[in-house]
N, C-alpha and C positions, 0 to 999 in steps of 0.2 A: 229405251236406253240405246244411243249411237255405238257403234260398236268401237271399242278402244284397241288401237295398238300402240305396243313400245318393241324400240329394240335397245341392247345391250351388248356390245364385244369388250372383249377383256381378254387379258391374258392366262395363262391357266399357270398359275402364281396359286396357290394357297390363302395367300393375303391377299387373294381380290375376292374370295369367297364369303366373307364376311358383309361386304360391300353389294353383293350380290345379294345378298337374301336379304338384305332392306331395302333393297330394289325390287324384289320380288314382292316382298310383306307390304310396301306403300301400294304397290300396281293390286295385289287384290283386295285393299282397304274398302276399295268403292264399291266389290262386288258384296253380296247378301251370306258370306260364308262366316258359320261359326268359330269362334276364334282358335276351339281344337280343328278345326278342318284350316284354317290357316296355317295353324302350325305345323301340322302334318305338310302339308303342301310343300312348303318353306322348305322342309326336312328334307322332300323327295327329291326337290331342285338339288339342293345341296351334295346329296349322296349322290344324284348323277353327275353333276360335275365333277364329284369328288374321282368315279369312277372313270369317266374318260380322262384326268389328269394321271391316274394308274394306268389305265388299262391301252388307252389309244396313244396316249403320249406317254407314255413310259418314263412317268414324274418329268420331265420336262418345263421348265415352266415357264417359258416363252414360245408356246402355241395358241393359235386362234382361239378362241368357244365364244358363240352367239347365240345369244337366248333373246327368240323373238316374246312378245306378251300381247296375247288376244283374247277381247271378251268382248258379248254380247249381250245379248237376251235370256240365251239358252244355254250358254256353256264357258269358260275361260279355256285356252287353249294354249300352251307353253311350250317351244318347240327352241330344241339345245341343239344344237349345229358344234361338230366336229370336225377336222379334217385330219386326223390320226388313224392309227391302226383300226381296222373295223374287228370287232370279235366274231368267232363263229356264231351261226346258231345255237348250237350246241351247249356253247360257256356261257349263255343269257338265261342259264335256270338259278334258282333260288332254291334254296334246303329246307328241310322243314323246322318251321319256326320254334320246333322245341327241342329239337337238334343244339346242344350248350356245346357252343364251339367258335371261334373268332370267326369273319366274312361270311360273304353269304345270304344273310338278311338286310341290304341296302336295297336288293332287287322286289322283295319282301315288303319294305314301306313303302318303296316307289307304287306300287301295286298297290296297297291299301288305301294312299293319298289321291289316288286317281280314278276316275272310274275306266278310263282308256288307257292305254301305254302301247305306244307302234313303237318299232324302230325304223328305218328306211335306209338301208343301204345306200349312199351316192356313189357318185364315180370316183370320187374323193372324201374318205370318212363315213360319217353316221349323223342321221338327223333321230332324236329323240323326240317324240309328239306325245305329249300328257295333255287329256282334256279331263275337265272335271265339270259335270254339269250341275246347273244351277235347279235349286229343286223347284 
């Protein structure tokens, strides 16, 4: 299988998130994943956006966000580009999942839908890298 890219920019609108994650759910149609690991996936894309439209853009919602889309042989690779506030180290932890209490667990699924999660500091914002490998 030739390796597949797509890209995606949009504004960080709320109402472009919807549009995103049919964009996302077509691009891994082609790959071998079961349809709860699509969904899961979908979810994680989504909760990150959701999070750099809080957290980097401080609800704003005429900011950048670019979600590049990459697969192979061996792995699909989903990389969210920001250009908003970067968060510390520190505020990229997640609580424990049986902790009953609002936020907190977006960071939680993002983690469980992927087998990798970087973040990458740029000179300007945050680049989120989710790969998920193909079994």
């Amino acid at each position: 299988m030739k390796r597949t890219k797509k890209k995606i920019e949009f504004s960080s609108h709320t109402g472009n998130l919807a549009l995103m994650r049919n964009y996302v759910r077509a691009f891994l149609e082609r790959f071998p994943f079961s349809e709860r690991q699509r969904t899961l996936m979908v979810l994680g894309v989504d909760e990150a956006c959701t999070n750099i439209i809080r957290y980097a853009y401080r609800l704003r919602d005429d900011q950048l966000i670019s979600l590049s889309l990459e697969g192979g042989n061996d792995c699909v690779c989903l990389r969210l580009r920001d250009y908003g506030q970067q968060a510390g180290p520190n505020s990229m932890k997640s609580r424990p999942a049986d902790l009953i209490k609002p936020g907190g667990l977006g960071l939680h699924l993002i983690r469980n839908a992927f087998d990798q999660v970087d973040y990458v500091l740029r000179s300007r914002g945050t680049e989120l890298v989710l790969t998920k490998n193909l079994e």
